[in-house]
Short mmCIF file of the C-alpha atoms (twelve columns), coordinates in Angstrom:
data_MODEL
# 
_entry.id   MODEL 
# 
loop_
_atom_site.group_PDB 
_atom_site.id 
_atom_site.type_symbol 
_atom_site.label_atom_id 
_atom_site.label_alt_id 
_atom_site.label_comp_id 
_atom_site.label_asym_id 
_atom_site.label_seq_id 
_atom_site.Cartn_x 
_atom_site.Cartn_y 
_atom_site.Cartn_z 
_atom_site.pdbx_PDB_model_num 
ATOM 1   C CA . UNK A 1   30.827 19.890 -51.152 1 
ATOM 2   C CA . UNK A 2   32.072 20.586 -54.742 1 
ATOM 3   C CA . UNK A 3   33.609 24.235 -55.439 1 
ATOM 4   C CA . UNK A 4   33.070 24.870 -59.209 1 
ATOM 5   C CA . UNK A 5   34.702 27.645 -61.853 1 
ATOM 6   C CA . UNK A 6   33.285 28.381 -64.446 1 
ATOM 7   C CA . UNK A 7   34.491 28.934 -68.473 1 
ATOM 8   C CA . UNK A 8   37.494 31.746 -69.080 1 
ATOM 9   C CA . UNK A 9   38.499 32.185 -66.147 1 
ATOM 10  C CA . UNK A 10  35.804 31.278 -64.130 1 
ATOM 11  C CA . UNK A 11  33.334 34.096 -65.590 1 
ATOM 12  C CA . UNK A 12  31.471 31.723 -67.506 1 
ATOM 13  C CA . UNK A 13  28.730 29.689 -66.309 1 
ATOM 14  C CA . UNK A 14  26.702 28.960 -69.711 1 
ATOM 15  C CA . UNK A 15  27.872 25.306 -69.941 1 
ATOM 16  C CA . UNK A 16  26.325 24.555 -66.275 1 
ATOM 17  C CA . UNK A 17  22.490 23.563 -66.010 1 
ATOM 18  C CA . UNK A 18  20.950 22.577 -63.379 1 
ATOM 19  C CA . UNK A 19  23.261 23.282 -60.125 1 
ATOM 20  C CA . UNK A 20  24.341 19.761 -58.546 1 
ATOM 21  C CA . UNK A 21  23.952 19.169 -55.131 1 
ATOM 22  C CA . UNK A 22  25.972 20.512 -52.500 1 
ATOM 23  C CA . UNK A 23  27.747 22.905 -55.113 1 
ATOM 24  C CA . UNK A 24  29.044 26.513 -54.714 1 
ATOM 25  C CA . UNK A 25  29.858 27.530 -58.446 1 
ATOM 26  C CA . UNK A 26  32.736 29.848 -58.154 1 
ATOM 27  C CA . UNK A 27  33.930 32.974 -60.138 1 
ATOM 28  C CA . UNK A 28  36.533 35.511 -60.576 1 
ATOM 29  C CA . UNK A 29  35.746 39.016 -60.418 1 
ATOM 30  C CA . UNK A 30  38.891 40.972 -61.422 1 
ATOM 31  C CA . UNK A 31  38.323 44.840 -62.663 1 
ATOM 32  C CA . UNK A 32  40.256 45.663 -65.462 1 
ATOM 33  C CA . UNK A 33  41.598 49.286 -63.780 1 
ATOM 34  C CA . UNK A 34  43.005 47.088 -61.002 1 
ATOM 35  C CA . UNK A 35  45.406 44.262 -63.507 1 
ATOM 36  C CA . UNK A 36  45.868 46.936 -66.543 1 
ATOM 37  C CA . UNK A 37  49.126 47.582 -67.170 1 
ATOM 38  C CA . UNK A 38  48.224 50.610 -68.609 1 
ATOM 39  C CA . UNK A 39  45.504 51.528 -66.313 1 
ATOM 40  C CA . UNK A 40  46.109 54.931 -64.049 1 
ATOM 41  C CA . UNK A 41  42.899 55.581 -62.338 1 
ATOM 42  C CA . UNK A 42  40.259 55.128 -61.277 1 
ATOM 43  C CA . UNK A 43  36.853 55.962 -61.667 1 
ATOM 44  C CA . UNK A 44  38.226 56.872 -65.395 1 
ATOM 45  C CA . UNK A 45  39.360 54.805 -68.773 1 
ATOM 46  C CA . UNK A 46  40.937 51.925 -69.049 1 
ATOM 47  C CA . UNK A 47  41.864 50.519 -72.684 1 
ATOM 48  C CA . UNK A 48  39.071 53.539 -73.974 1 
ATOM 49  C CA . UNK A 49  36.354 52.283 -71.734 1 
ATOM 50  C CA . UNK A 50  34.866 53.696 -69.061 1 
ATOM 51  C CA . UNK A 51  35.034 52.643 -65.930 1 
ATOM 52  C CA . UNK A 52  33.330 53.343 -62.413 1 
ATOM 53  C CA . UNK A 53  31.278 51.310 -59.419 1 
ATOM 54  C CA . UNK A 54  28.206 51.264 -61.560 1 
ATOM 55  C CA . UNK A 55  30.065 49.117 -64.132 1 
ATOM 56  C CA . UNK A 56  31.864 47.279 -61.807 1 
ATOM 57  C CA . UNK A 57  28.287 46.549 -60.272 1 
ATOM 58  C CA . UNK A 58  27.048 45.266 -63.918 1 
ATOM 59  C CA . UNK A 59  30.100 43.569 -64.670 1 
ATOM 60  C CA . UNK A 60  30.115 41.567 -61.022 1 
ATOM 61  C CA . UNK A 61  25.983 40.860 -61.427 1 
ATOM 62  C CA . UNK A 62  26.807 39.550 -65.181 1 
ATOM 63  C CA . UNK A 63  29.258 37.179 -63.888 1 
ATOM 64  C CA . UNK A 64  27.199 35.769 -61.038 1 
ATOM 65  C CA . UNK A 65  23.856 35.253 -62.886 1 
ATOM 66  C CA . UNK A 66  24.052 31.750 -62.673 1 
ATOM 67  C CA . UNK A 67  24.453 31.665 -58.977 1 
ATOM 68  C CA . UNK A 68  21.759 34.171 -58.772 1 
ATOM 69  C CA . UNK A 69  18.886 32.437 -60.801 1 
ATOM 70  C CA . UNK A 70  19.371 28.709 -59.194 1 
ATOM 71  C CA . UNK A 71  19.940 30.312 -55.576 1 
ATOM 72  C CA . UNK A 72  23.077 28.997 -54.927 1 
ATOM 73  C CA . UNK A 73  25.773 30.658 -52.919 1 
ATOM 74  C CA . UNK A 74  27.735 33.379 -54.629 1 
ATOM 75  C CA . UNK A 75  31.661 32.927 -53.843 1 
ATOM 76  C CA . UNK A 76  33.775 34.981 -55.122 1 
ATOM 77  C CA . UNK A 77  36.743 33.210 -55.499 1 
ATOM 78  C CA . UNK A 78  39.652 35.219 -56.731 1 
ATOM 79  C CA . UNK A 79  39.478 39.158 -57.017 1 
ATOM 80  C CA . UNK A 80  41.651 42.343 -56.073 1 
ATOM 81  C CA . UNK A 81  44.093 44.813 -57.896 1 
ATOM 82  C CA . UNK A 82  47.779 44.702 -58.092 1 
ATOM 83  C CA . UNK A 83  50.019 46.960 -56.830 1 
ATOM 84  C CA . UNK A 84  53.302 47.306 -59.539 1 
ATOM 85  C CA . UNK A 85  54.479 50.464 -57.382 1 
ATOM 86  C CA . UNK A 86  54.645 48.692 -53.695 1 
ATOM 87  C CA . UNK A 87  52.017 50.834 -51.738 1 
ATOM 88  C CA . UNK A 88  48.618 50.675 -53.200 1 
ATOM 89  C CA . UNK A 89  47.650 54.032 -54.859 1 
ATOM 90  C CA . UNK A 90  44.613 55.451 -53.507 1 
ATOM 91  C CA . UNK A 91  42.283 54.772 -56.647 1 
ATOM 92  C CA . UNK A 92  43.781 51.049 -56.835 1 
ATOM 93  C CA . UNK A 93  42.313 50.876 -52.965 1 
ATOM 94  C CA . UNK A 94  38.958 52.440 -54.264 1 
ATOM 95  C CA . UNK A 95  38.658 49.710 -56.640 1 
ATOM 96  C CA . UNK A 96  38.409 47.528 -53.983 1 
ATOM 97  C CA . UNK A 97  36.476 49.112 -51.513 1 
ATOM 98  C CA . UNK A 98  33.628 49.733 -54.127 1 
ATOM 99  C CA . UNK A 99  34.017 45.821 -55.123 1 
ATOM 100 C CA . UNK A 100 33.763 45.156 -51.274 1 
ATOM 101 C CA . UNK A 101 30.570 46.983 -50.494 1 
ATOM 102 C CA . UNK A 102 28.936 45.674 -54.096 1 
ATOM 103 C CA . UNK A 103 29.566 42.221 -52.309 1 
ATOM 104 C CA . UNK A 104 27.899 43.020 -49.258 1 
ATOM 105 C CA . UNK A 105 24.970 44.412 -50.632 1 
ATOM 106 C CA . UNK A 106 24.645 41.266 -52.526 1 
ATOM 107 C CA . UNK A 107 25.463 38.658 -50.047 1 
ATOM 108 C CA . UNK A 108 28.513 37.833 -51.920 1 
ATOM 109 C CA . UNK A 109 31.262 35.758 -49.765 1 
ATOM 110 C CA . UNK A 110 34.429 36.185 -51.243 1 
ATOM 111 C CA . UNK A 111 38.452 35.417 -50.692 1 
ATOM 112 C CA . UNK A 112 40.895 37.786 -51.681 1 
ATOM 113 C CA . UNK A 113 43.648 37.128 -54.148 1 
ATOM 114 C CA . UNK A 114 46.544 37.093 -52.420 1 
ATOM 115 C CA . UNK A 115 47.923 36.853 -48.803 1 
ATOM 116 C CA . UNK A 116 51.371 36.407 -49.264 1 
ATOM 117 C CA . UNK A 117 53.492 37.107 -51.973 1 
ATOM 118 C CA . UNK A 118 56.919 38.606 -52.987 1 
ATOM 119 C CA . UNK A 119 55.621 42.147 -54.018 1 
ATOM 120 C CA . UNK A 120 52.303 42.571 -56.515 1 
ATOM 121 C CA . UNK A 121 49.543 41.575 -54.987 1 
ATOM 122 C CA . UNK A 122 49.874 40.189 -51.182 1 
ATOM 123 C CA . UNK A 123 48.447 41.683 -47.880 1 
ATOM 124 C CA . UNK A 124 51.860 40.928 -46.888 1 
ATOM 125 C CA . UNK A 125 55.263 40.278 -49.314 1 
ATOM 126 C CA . UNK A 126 58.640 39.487 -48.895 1 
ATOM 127 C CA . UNK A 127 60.774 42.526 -48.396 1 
ATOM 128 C CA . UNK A 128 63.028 43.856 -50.987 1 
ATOM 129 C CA . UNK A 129 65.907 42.870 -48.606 1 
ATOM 130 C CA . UNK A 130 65.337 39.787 -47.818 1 
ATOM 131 C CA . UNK A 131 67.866 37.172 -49.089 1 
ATOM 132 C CA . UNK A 132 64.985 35.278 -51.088 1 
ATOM 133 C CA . UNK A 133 64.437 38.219 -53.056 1 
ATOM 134 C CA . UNK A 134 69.123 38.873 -53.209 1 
ATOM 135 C CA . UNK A 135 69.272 35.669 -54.599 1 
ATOM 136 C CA . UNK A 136 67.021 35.551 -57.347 1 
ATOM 137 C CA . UNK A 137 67.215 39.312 -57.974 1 
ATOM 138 C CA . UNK A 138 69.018 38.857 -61.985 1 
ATOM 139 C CA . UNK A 139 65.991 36.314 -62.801 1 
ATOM 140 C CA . UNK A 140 63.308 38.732 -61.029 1 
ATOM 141 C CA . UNK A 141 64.788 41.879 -63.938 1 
ATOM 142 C CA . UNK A 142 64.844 39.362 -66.309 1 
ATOM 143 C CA . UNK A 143 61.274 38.402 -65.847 1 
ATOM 144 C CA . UNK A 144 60.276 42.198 -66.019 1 
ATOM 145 C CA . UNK A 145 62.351 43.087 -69.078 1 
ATOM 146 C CA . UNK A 146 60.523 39.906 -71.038 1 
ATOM 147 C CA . UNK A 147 57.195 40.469 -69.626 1 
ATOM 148 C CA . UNK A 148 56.949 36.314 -68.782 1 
ATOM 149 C CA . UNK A 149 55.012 37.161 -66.176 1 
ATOM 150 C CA . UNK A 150 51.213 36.748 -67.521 1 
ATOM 151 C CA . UNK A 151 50.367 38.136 -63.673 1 
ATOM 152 C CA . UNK A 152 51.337 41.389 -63.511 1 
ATOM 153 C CA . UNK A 153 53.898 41.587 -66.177 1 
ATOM 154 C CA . UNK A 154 54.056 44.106 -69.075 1 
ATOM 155 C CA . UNK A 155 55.317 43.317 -73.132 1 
ATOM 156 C CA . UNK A 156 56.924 47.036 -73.360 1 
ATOM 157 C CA . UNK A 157 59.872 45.171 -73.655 1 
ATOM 158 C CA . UNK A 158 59.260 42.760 -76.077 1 
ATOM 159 C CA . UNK A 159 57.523 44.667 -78.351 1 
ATOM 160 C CA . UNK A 160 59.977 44.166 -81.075 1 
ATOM 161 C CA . UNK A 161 59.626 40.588 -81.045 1 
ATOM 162 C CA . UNK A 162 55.552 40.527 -80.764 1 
ATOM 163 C CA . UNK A 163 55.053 43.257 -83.372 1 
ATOM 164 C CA . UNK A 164 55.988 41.524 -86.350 1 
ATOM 165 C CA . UNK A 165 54.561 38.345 -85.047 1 
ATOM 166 C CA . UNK A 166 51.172 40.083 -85.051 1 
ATOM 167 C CA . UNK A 167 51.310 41.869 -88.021 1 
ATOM 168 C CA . UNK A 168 51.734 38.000 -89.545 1 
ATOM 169 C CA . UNK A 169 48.740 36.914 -88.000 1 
ATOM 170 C CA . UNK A 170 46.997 40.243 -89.137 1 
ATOM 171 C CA . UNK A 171 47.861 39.747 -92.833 1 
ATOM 172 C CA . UNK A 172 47.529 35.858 -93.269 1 
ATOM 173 C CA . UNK A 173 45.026 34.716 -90.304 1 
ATOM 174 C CA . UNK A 174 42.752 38.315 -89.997 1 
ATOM 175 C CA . UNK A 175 39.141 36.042 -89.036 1 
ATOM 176 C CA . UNK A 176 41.435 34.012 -86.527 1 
ATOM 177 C CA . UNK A 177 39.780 34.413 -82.854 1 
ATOM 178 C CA . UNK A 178 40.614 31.418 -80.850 1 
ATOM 179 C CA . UNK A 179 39.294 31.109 -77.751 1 
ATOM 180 C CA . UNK A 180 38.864 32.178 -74.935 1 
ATOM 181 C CA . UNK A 181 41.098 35.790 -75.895 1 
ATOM 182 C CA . UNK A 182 42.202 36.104 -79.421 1 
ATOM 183 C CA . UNK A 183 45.028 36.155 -81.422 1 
ATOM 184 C CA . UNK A 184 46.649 39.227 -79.345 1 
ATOM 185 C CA . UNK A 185 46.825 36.559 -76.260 1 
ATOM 186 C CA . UNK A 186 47.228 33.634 -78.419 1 
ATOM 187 C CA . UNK A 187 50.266 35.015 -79.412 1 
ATOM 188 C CA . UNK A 188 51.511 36.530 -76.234 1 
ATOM 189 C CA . UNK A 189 51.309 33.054 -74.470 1 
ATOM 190 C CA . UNK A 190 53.086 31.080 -76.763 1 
ATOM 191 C CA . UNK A 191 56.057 33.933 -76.982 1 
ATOM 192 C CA . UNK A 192 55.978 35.638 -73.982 1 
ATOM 193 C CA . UNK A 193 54.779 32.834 -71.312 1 
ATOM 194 C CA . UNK A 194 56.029 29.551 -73.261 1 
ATOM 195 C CA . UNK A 195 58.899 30.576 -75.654 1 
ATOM 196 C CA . UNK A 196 60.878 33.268 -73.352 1 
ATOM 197 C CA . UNK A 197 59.937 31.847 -70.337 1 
ATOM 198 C CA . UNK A 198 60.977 28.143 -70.212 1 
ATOM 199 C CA . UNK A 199 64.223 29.244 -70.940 1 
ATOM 200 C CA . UNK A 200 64.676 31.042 -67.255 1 
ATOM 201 C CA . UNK A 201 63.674 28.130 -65.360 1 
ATOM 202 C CA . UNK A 202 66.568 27.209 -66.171 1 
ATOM 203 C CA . UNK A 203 68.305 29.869 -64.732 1 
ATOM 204 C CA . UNK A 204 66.178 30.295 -61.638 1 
ATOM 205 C CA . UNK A 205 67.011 26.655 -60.520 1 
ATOM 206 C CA . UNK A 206 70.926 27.599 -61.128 1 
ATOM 207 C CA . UNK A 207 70.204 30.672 -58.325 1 
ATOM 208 C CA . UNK A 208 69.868 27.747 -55.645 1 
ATOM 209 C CA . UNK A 209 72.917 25.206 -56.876 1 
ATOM 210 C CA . UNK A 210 75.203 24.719 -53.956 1 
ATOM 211 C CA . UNK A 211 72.064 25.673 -51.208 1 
ATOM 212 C CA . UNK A 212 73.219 23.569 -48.065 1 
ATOM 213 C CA . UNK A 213 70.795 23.124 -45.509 1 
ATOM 214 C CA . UNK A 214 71.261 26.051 -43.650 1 
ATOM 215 C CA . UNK A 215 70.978 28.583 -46.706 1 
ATOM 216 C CA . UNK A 216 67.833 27.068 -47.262 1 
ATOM 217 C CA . UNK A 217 66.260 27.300 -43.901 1 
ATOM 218 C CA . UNK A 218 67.883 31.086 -44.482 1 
ATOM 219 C CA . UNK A 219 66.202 31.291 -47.290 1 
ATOM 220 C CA . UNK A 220 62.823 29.918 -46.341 1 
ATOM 221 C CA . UNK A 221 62.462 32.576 -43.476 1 
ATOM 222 C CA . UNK A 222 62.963 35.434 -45.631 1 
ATOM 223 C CA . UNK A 223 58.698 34.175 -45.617 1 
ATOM 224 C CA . UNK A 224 58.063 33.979 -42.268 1 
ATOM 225 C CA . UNK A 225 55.558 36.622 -41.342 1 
ATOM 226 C CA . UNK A 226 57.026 38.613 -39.181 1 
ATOM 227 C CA . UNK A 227 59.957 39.133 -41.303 1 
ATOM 228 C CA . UNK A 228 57.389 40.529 -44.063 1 
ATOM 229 C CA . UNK A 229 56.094 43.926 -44.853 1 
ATOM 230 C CA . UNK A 230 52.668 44.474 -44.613 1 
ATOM 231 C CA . UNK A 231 50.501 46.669 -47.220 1 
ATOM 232 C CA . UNK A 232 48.667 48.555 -44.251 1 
ATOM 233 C CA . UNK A 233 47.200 50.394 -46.530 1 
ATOM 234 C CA . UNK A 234 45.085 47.542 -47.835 1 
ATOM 235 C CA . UNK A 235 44.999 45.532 -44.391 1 
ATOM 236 C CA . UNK A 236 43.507 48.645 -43.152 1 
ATOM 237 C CA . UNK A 237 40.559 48.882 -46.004 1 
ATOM 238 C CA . UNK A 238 39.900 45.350 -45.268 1 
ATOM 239 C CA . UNK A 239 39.827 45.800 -41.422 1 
ATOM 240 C CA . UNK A 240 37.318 48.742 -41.795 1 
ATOM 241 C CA . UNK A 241 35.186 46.662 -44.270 1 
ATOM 242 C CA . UNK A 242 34.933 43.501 -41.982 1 
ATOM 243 C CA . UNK A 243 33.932 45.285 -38.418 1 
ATOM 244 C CA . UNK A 244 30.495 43.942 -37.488 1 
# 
């Protein structure tokens, strides 16, 4: 069996003709309130559009047209909001519950994005605590304050160094669209996740110089479930949504 995403980010199915056999074409179906930076609520705007289930309906039956119109199964492969402030805020849950029920009226299967993680996204994450999280603590700020993070991360801080480099591709490049985003994340990738990234791998490998053995079996059970904190909040949603 052959699991297949589509275009930009798996939302794009227009180079795909007739399904192959045994295929399950696969998409994403991320709403924008939930991976915003800027986005505080929900239903309500988010980058001056609107948004509510009924668009999160259109926008999920847009992305699995394909699937629809050569009756294969509809898998929703990645999909789910982040949560920047630890517990989920109730509007971030809402997101997801109306995304849930759209996928059961549909007959959409589906596999949340993520289980396990050390604090965005998981059903369960790494506490704050742990000595995972001590160790690489001065790389983790320095990851926020540069916004290298294209998951969750934020250019507030770097705006000084990505305005001018817009405003360049404004005045000499202003019909430049590359694909699949733009110039905006053209240019964010190659500053924010290539040129001020690279630099901190680096310096996250130095966090673990010295590591004997035993650190690192220390280290590696700062993972182990039941030394994680679970969002019950979300585990909870998810345990009323899947009763029979």
């Amino acid at each position: 069996m052959l699991f297949l995403d589509g275009n930009r980010y798996a939302t794009d199915f227009s180079a795909f003709d007739e399904p192959l056999p045994n295929a399950v074409y696969t998409t994403h179906d991320y709403a924008l309130p939930g991976i915003a930076a800027e986005a505080t609520g929900y239903p309500g705007a988010t980058r001056g559009e609107h948004f509510d289930r009924d668009v999160l309906e259109r926008t999920f039956l847009r992305r699995t047209e394909f699937m629809r119109s050569t009756g294969t199964p509809i898998w929703i492969g990645e999909f789910g909001p982040l949560y920047p402030c630890g517990e989920p805020e109730p509007w971030r849950l809402q997101v997801l519950a109306d995304q849930l029920e759209i996928y059961r009226e549909h007959a959409a299967s589906w596999s949340l994005w993520t289980y396990k993680d050390i604090g965005l996204q998981g059903l369960v994450h790494v506490r704050e605590d742990s000595p995972y999280l001590a160790r690489i603590a001065e790389v983790l700020e320095a990851k926020r304050r540069l916004g290298v993070d294209s998951w969750g991360g934020t250019d507030a801080g770097v705006r000084d160094v990505l305005d001018p480099v817009e405003a360049a591709f404004d005045r000499e490049f202003p019909d430049f669209q590359p694909y699949p985003w733009g110039k905006r994340k053209f240019a964010e990738v190659l500053v924010r996740h290539i040129l001020l990234a690279e630099p901190l791998v680096q310096r996250f490998a130095q966090c673990f110089a010295g590591v004997t053995p035993e650190e690192a079996r220390t280290l590696a059970r700062s993972f182990r479930h039941d030394r994680c904190a679970e969002r019950e909040l979300l585990t909870g949603l998810l345990r009323r949504h899947l009763k029979p």
